[in-house]
N, C-alpha and C positions, 0 to 999 in steps of 0.2 A: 793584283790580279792581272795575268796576261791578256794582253788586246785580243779580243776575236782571230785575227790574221796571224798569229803566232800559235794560238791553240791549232787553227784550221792545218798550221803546214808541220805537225809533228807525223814523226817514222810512225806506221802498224807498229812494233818493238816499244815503242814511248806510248802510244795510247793503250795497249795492253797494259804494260804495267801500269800506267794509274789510274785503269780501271778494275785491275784483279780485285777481285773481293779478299779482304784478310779476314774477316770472322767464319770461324767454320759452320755456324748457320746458316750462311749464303749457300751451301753447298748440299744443302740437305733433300733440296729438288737437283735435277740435271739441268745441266745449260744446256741452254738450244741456241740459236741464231739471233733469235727475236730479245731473248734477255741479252745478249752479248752488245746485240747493237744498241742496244738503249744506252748500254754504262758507257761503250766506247763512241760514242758519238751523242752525248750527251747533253750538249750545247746545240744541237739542231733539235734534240725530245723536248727542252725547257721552250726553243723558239716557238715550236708547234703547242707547247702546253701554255704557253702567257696568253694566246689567242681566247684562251676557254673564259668564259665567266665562273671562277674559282667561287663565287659566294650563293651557285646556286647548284644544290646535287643532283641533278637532275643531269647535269653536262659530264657528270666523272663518263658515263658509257660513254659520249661523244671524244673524250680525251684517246680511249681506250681503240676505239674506231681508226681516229686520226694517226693514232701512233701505228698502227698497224699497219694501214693505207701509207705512211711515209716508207718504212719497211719492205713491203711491198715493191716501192717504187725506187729504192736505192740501188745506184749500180751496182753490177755484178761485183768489180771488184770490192766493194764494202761488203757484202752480204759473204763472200767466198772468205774475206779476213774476220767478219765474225763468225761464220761455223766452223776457221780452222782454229781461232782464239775459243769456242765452246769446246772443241774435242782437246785441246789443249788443257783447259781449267777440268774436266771431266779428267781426264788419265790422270793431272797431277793432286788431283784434290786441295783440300786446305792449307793454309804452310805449317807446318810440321809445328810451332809452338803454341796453334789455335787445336791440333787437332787432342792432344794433350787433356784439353779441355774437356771437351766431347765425354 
């Protein structure tokens, strides 16, 4: 697994692709910003989500809060590369051997 600091310094181009969704059910709602940045900065959602006490349900709405409230609070430039990565997976839809499926 790559060190934190190698993940953190990859291109927008490199975090897109490995966070595109390849199943065409991932596509069945619209991306928005807010899904986009979770998959592409995914390793700061899990940091804010270890905090949670995972064995009581009572916290899943506090998880759901917090991730929002991170979101919220990301610089422009992340929030402006995940709504031009949502309008991007939107025009391009599924890749063409998931859509088959459908």
């Amino acid at each position: 697994m790559p060190c934190k600091e190698s993940r953190a310094n990859k291109t927008p181009k490199e975090r897109e692709a490995n966070a595109r969704p390849i199943h065409a059910g991932e596509y069945w709602s619209e991306w928005n910003a807010f899904r986009v940045a979770q998959r592409l900065f995914s390793n700061e959602v899990a940091e804010i989500d270890a905090r949670r006490d995972k064995t009581n349900k009572k916290t899943f709405g506090k998880r759901t809060v917090a991730i929002r409230k991170w979101f919220n609070e990301l610089p422009r430039s992340k929030r402006e590369e995940a709504q031009n990565v949502a309008a991007k997976w939107n025009s391009e839809g599924a890749p063409d051997k998931d859509k088959m499926l459908m």
